[in-house]
N, C-alpha and C positions, 0 to 999 in steps of 0.2 A: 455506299453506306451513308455517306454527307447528305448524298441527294433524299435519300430514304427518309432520313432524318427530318427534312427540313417538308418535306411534303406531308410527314405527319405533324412538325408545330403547325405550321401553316392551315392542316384539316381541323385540327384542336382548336387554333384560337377563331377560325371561320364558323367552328359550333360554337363555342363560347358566346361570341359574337350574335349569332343568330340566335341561340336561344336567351338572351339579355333581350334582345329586340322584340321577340315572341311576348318575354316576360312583361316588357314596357309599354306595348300595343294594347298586349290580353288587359294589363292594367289601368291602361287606360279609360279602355271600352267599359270595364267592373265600375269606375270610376263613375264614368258618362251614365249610365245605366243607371248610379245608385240614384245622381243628382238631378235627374229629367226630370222629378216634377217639384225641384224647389226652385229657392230665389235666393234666400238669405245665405243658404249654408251651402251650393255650391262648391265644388273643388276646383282650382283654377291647374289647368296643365304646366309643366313645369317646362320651361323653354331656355334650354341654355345655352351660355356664351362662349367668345374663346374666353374667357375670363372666369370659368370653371374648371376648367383644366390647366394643372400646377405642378411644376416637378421641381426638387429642390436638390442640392447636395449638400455635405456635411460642413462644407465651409462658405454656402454661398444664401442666399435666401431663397425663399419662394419665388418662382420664375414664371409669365403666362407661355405656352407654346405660344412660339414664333415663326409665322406661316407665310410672313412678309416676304416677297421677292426680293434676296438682295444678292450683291458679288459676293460676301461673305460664304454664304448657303452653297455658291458653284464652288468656292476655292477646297470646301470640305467635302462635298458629295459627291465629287470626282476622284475621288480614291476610297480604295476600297474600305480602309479605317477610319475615314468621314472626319478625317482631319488636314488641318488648313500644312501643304508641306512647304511652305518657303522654308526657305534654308536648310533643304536636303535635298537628297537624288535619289528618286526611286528608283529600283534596277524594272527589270523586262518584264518581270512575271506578278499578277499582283499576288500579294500572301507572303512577298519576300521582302528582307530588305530595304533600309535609307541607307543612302551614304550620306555622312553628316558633312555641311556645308559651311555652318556658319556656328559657332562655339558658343552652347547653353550650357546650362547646369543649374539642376534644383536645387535650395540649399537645406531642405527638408526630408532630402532621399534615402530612405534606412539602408542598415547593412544588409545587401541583398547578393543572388546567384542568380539573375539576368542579361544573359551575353545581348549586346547590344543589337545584335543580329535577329533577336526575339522582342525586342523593346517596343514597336511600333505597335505591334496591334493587343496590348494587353490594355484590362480597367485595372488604374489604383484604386484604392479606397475614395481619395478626394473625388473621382469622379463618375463615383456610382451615383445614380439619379435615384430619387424616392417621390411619389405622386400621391397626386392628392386630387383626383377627379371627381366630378360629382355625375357621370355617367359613364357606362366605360368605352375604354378610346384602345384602338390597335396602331402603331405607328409599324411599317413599313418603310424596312432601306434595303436599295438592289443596286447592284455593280457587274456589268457584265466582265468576263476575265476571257482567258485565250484558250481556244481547242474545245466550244462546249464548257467552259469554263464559267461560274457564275460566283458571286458573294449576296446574301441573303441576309435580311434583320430583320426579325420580325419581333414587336414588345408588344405585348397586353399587360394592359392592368386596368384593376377594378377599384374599387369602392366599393367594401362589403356593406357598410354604416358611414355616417360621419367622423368616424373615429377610426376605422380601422382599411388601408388599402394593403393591398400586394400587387403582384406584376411578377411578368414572367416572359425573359429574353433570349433568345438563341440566333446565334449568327452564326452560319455554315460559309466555308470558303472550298473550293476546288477550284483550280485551273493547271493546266499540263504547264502554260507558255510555246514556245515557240522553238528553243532550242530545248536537245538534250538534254535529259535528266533535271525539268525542273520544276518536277511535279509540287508545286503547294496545299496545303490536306490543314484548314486552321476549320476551328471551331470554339466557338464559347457559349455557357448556357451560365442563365444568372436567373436568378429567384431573389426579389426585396418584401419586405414587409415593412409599414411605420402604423405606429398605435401611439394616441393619447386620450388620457381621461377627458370626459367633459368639460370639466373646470381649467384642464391643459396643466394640471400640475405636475403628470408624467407623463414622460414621451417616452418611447422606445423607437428604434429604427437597427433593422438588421439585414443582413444580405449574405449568400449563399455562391460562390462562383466556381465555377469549372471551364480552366482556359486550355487550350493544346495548340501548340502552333510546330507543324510540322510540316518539312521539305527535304525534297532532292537534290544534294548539294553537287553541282560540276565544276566548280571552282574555276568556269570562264570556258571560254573556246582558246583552243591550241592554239589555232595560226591565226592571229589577227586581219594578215596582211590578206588573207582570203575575205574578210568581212569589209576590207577597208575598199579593197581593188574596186568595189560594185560589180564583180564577177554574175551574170547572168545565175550560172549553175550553182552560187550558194547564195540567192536571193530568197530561195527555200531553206532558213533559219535551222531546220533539222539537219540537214547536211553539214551541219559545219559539224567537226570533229571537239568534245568537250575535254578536260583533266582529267575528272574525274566521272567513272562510270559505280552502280550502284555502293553510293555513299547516300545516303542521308542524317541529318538531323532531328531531334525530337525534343520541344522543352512542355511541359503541365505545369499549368501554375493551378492551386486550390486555395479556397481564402471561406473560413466561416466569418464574420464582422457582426458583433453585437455591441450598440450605442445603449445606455440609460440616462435619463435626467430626472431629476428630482427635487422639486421646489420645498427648501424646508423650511424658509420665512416666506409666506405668502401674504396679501393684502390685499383688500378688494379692487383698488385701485392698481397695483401691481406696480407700483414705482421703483420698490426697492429687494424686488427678488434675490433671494438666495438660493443657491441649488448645490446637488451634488449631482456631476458626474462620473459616469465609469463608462471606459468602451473597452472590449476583449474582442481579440483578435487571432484566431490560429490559421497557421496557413503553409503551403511547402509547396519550396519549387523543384525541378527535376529535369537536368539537363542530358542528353544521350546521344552522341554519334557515334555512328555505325556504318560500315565498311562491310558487306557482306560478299565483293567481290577476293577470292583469295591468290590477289596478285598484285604487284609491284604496282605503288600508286603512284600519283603526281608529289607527293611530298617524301619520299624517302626509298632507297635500295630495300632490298630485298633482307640482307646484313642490318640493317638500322629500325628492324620491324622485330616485335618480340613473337616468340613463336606462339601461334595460334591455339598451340595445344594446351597448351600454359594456361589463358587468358581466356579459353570457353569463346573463342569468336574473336574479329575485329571491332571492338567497340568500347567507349569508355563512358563511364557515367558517373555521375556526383546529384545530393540530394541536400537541402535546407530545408529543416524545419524549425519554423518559426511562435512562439507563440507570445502577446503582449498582454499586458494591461493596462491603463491606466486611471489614476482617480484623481478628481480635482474640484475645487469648490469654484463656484460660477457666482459675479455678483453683476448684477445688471443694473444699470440706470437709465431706465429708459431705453432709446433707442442710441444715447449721444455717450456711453460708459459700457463696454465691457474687460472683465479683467475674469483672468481665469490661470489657476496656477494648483499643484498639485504633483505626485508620485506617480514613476511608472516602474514597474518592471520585465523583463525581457527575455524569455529562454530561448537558446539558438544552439541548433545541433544540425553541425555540417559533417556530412559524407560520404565516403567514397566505396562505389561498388564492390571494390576489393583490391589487393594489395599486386602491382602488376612485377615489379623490381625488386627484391626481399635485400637487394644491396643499399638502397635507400629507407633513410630512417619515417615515415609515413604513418603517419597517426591516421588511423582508419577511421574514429568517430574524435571532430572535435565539440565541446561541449562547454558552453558558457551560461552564468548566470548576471544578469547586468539587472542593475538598480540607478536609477537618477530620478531628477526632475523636468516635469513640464511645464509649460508659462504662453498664454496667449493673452493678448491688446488691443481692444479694439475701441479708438477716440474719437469721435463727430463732433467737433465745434463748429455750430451752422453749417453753412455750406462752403465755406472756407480752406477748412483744415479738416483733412480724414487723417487718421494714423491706424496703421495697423503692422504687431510685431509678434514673434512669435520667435520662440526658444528651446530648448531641448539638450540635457548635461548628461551623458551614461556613462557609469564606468564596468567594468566587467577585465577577467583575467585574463581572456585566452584572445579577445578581440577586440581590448584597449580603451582606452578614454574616446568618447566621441562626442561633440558638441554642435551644435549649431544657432543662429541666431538671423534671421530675417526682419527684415524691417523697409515700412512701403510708408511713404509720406504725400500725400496730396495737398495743393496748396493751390490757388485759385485768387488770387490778389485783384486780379480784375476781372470782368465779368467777361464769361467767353474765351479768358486765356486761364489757362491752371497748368502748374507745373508737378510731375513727379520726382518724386528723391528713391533711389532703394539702394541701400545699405545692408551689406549679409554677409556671414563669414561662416565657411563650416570646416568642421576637420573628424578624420572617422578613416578608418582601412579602407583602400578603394574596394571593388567589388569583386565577391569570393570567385568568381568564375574567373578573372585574372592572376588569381593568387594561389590554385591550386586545381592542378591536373593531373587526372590521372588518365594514360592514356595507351593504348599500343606500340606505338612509336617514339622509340626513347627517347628521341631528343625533348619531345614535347609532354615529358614524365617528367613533372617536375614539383616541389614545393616550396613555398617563400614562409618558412618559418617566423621568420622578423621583420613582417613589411613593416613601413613608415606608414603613418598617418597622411592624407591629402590633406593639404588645410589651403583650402581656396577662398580668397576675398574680393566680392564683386560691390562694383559698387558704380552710380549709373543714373541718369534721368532721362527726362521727357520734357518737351514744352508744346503742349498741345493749342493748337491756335483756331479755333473755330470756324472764326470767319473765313478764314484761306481754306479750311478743309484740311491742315497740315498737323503734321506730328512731328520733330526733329527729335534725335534721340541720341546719346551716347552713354558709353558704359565701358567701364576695366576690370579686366583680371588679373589676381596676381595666382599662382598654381603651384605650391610646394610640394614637393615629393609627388611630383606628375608620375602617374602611372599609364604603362604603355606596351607595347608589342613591338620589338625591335626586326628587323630582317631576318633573324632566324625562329619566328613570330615567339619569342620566348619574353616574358615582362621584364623591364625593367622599371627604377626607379628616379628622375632624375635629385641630380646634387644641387642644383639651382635654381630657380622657381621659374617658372613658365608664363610669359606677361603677355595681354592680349588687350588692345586698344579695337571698340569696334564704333562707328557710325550708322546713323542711321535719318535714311528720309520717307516718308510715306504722305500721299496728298491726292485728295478726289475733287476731281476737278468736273465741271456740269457746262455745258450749254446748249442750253433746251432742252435735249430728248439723251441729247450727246452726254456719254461720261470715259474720262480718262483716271484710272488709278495706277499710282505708281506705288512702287516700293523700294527700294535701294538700300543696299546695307555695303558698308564699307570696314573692312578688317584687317589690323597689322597684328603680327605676330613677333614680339620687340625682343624677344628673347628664347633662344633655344628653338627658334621656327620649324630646324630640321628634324623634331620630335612628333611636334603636329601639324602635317602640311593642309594648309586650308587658301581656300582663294581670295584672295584682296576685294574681290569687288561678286558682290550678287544683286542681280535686278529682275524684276518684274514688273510689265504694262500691260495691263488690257484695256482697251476701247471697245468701248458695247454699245451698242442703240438700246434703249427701254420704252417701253409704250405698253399702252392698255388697248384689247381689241375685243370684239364682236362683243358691243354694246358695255364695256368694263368687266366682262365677265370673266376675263383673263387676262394673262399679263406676260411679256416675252421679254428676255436681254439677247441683242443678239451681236455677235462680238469676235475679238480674236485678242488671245494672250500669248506673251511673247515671256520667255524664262533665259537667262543666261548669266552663266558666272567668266570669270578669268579662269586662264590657263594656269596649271598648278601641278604638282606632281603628287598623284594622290597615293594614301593608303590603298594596301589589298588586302581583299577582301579573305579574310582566313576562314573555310567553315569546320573545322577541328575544333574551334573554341567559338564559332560565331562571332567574332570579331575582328576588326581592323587593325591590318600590321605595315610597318615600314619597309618602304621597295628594299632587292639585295643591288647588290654591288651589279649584274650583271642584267639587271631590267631598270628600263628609262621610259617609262609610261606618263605621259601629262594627259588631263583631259582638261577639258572645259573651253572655252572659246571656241562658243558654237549656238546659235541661238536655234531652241525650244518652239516653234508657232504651234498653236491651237485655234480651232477655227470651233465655235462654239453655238448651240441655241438652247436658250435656258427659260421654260415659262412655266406658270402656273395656272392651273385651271381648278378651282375652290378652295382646296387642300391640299392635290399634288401638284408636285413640282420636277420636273423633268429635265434631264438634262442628255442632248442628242450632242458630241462634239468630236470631232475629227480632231485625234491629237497626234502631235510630230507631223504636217500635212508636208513638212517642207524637207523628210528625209529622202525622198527621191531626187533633190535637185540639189540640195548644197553640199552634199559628199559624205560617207559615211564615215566619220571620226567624232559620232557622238557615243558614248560614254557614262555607266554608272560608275561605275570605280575599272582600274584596269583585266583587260581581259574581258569583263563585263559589259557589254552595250547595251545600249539604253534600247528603249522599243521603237521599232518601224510605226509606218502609221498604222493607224487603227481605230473604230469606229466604238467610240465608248460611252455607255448608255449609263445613266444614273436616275434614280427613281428614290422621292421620300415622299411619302404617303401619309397623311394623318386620318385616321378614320372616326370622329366622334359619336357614336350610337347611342 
């Protein structure tokens, strides 16, 4: 059906496409035809640039597409969610899972129901794209995956007028993988619109999305020590024996998002704008696993499973719906002042498919109204001093005071070196998919009536040095009322707060043709370590040759990157709740200390850009004890194709 799917946008936007082309030729020629026998009044053809085509999002400015060859472009387009993964571990199958390597946190992340298990391949709001083309353009992203497996992006958008664009996105994922049950089924389809008046005294931007990311969960292969031996007879990945047999997963996320602005002091000069805005937001997410084999699983006896007759099936499901607004007056000074502060409100209705325990007290629909403030800062003194901060206070009955406060400082004292400050502190219930399950298996039927608020405080720079090419960076966390998944993957809460010291080196080094970039991240865990096991040390090098060939008309990196963290004893991987839990007393799994090679050729020939790379090349010779998370292994080699396409007609 994916495939079905994706052969019709693909047919859709190749008309679209063609008849725009049709339209621009035929127009041309009406053009030519009118003006063949003047002089003066002539029509000149319209010849555009990259510098026509613009895509912006709600937090960042007007951007030109970026069609430049760089390492950036490989370290994203080589996964299948086109994002950059240092400091995580992919598992085997794409469409699955990171394991998290190295401890982030947003400090702007609302109160949500996304297992972290489903986190990687969804769009927030900050990072929907809105365009502004002055012809229309198809962008194309492709990712090959395992067994006839593919990932596909295909975006159009137009320019109906000078004023008004839309665009229209669909990404299909299939891939089986390699072992057992680990079928991945994602797909996302998005629809944008942005409109302003001529004079640009109102804008509108809005967007439409429909996410699904679903998989076949086996919760690892049974005997490791068959994957590890290099046994000839299970070199064939499907042979190994998995936990679990027909379990899957299923999360949908929906999101309408409608932006307004509205200039109510206007001036010809436009110095000292005033506006109002409003953005509304409704949206619901919908988590489900499902068990449809009716036999004693990998996580629980027969005794410790509630009876099926009861429960309509093996399966449990929970649902958030969410809906925002907010208003605020916007005052602009130019480009070097913005301030922007105002009211939000918030209605949030979590629930559960139905009641599985009637011995447990279980609120089947909870229901909150939350009211606060919002506050954004944006300061340009010359090129000196940037500041930007940004805040947010709610209170509501059933799901607590929540606050947040970020704050990004750039400073630049000498030319060529600038320093970063970021300052942030948030606090709010950790996330409902931790805090409430309902499920078939009793143990993991559970509710946290009175959780604690997380209130985590980071705080952190940079000193970017130019001329070396270098970045050094540090930053600290402190983590109160950490939330987490203990051995009996059941949440707890800790008593003490959770401190995380992390370093950081990054530097691109050039001679001649030659480039060496590194990355290095270094991380102590100063307190309560044994809550979140993460590894001390993550690195990454690649050495690539670049050059231009047959006559400048294209352009090649050709290369090999190397990935490696320290040995550590990680989380496993729970897929009941899609998230990460603390080993038991009776499994001793460490991975890591083991390096990653990739053998890489990355060029460009107008607008595409290609990437052909042999990854894991070195799993047949250094021994198989590599590892996403325990029980889970990482992928054998394999010959992975990446394709981003700009098409401007």
């Amino acid at each position: 059906m994916v495939r079905i799917k994706i052969i019709f946008i693909c047919f859709l936007l190749s008309t679209i496409s063609f008849a725009q082309i049709v339209k621009e030729k035929t127009k041309e020629k009406t053009e030519t035809n009118i003006t063949s026998g003047t002089d003066n009044d002539s029509l000149k053809h319209y010849n555009p640039t990259i510098e026509s085509y613009k895509y912006w999002t709600e937090n960042l400015p007007k951007t030109v597409f970026d069609t430049v060859l760089t390492l950036d472009k490989y370290y994203k387009n080589r996964m299948y969610n086109h994002k950059d993964n240092f400091g995580t571990m992919p598992f085997s199958n794409i469409g699955q899972t990171f394991a998290p390597l190295l401890y982030t946190t947003e400090m702007n992340s609302p109160i949500d129901l996304i297992p972290t298990g489903k986190s990687f391949n969804l769009l927030e709001a900050e990072e929907i794209r809105y365009f502004d083309v002055q012809t229309p353009m198809t962008e194309f992203q492709y990712n090959n995956g395992y067994k006839q497996g593919h990932s596909l992006s295909s975006t159009f958008t137009h320019n109906l007028n000078s004023q008004i664009n839309y665009s229209v996105q669909y990404k299909g994922l299939r891939s089986e993988g390699k072992y057992m049950e680990q079928l991945a089924s994602n797909n996302t389809l998005l629809f944008t619109t942005n409109f302003h008046t001529r004079n640009r005294r109102y804008n509108l931007w809005a967007h439409y999305l429909v996410s699904n990311v679903n998989n076949e969960e086996n919760a690892g292969i049974q005997f490791p020590e068959n994957f590890e031996n290099g046994d000839a007879r299970f070199k064939n990945r499907n042979r190994l024996e998995v936990n679990l047999t027909g379990a899957k997963s299923m999360f949908q996320k929906r999101r309408f998002y409608l932006g307004q602005q509205f200039e109510i002091i206007n001036t010809k000069k436009r110095e000292y704008p005033v506006s109002l805005k409003n953005i509304f937001s409704a949206e619901s997410t919908h988590y489900t696993y499902d068990e449809t084999e009716n036999l004693t699983t990998f996580f629980a006896e027969p005794e410790d499973i509630f009876d099926a007759n009861n429960i309509n099936g093996h399966f449990n499901s929970k649902k958030l719906r969410k809906i925002s607004n907010s208003t605020t007056a916007v005052f602009d000074w130019s480009d070097k002042l913005h301030i922007e502060a105002g009211l939000k409100y918030e209605h949030l209705e979590f629930s559960l498919n139905h009641i599985v325990d009637p011995d447990i007290t279980y609120p089947k629909d909870i229901k909150d109204e939350r009211l606060g403030a919002v506050g954004n800062l944006a300061f340009n003194w010359k090129e000196g001093i940037v500041l930007r901060s940004k805040a947010e206070a709610m209170t509501g009955n059933e799901f607590k005071n929540s606050y947040f406060l970020d704050n990004h400082l750039t400073i630049q004292p000498i030319k060529n070196y600038y320093l970063e400050v970021d300052v942030g502190v948030k606090s709010q219930i950790p996330s409902l998919n931790l805090l409430y399950n309902q499920s078939f298996y009793k143990k993991f039927n559970y509710y946290i009536s009175d959780p604690k608020e997380e209130r985590t405080v980071r705080a952190g720079g940079a000193l970017h040095v130019k001329p070396f090419n270098t970045k050094v960076s540090a930053r600290f966390f402190n983590i109160g009322h950490y939330t987490f998944l203990d051995e009996e993957s059941l949440p707890k809460q800790t008593t003490s707060p959770v401190n995380i010291v992390q370093m950081g080196l990054q530097n691109s080094f050039q001679y001649k043709k030659f480039h060496l970039e590194t990355n290095l991240a270094f991380q102590k865990i100063t307190n309560n370590k044994e809550i979140l096991p993460l590894p001390e040390f993550i690195g990454r090098a690649t050495l690539y040759y670049q050059s231009k060939i047959f006559k400048n008309n294209a352009e090649f990196q050709l290369g090999i990157n190397s990935y490696y963290f320290s040995k550590f004893k990680s989380r496993v991987f729970f897929p009941v709740t899609n998230e990460f839990r603390l080993q038991t007393n009776t499994e001793n799994y460490s991975i890591g200390e083991y390096p990653i090679l990739d053998v890489f050729l990355h060029f460009k020939v107008k607008r595409m850009l290609i990437i052909l790379e042999g990854q894991h090349f070195n799993a047949g010779f250094t021994g198989y004890d590599f590892y996403s998370s325990p029980r889970n292994p990482y992928i054998d080699f394999r010959l992975n194709i990446g394709i981003l396409w700009y098409i401007f007609t």
